[in-house]
N, C-alpha and C positions, 0 to 999 in steps of 0.2 A: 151402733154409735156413729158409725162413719157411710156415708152413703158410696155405696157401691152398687151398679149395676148386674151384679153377681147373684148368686144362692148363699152368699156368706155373709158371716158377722163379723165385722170387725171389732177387736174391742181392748181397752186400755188398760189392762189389770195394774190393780194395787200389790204392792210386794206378797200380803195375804193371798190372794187371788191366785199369783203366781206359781205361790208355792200348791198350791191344790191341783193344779194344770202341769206340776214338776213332772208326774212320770212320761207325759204327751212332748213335754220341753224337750227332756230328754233324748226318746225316741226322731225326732224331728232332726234334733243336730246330730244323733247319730247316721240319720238319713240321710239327711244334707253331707257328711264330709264322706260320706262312704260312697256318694254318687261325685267327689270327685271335687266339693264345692273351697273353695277361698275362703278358710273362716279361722284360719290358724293353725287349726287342729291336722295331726297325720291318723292313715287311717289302717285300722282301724280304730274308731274310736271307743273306750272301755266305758261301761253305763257306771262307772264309778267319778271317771274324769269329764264326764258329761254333764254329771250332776251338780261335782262340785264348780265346774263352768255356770249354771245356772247359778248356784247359792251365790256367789257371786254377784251377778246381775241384780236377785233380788236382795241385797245387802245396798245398792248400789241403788235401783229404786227407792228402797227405805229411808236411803239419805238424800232424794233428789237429783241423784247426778245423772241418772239413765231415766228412760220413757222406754218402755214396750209396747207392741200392738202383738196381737194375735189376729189370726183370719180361721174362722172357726165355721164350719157344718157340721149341725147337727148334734154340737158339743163335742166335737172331733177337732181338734189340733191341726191345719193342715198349711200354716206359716206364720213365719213372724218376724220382723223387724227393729229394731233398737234407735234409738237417738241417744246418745252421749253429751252431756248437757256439761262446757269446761265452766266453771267457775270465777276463772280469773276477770278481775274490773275488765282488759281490753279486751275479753272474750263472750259479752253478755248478749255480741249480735249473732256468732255463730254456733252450729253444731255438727257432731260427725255422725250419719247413717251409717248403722254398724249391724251384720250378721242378715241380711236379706235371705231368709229361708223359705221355701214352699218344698211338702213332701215330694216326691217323685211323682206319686202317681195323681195327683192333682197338676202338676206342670202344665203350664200351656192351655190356661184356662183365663186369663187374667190377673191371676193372685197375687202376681210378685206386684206388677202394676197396679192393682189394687192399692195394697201394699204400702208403696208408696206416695200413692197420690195423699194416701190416711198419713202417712210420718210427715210430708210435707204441710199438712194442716194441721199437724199436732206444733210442728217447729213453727209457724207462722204462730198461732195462740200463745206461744210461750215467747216470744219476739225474736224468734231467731231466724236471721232474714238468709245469712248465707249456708248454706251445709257443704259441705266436702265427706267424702268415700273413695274408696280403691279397691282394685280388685283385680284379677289375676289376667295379664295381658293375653288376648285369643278367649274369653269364657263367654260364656252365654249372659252372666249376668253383664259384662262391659256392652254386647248388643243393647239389653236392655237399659242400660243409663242412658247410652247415646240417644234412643229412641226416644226418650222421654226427657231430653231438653238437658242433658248433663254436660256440661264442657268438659272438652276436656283441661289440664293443668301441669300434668307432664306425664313423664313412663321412667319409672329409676329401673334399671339391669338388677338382676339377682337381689332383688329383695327378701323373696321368702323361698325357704329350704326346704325341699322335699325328705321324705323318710327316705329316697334311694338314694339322697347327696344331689341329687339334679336341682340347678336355682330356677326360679320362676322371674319373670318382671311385674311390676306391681304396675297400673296405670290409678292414677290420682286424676279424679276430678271434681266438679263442684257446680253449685248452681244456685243464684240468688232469686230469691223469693221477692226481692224490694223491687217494685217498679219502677224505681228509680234510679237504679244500678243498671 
């Protein structure tokens, strides 16, 4: 669906769709927080509380308010990204990239960047010209925003709470799609 210069397909499931790709979903985000990733969750994460994370999303699909991508070989699951789509009238030019996954052992291939150059074209088609994201101050994924044209917007202290009581800093930023901004 989305041109990549990869061996992968990117693709935009319907809440249907998603639910059939649930146990790969699953598996992915357990992947993702157990190597350590920003996505809410402490680890380890249980295939119960993972799933209902998912049911979720696709609830949330069904009603319009989220967009998924997947990046899939060979019918294999090996990342995926979100857009959070707010609703409100002053809200219909932005949105927030949520959950940037790619398995482990795919890493370091292009995928995350893949990824989202596809959420970025999914948010422009849908006319959402600014996005904003965060993510865990010192991580591999805040490398990657920078690299790919993310401003930064600020750094709050102790945002998110580790399972050992340690606070993490959150850095916020964002990146407009309008030429004209």
């Amino acid at each position: 669906m989305f041109d990549t210069r990869l061996d992968i397909d990117i693709q935009q499931p319907d809440a249907a769709s998603a639910e059939a790709l649930m146990p790969q979903l699953v598996a992915l985000l357990q992947d993702a927080v157990e190597s350590g990733a920003s996505l809410g969750f402490w680890r380890p994460l249980d295939a119960h509380h993972a799933q209902l994370y998912w049911q979720q999303v696709i609830a949330e699909i069904e009603r319009g308010e989220r967009l998924l991508l997947v990046a899939l070989r060979d019918g294999a699951v090996l990342g995926s990204v979100q857009l959070a789509l707010p609703q409100k009238q002053n809200a219909l030019r932005r949105a927030e990239i949520q959950k940037l996954m790619v398995q482990r052992s795919a890493r370091r291939q292009g995928i995350g960047q893949a990824l989202m150059r596809a959420i970025e074209q999914l948010a422009q088609q849908e006319k959402r010209t600014t996005l904003i994201l965060d993510t865990s101050q010192g991580s591999d994924a805040e490398r990657l925003y920078r690299a790919i044209g993310y401003q930064l917007a600020g750094i709050i202290p102790h945002y998110t709470i580790e399972a050992d009581g340690s606070e993490l800093a959150t850095v916020m930023f964002y990146k407009s799609l309008n030429s004209e901004q």
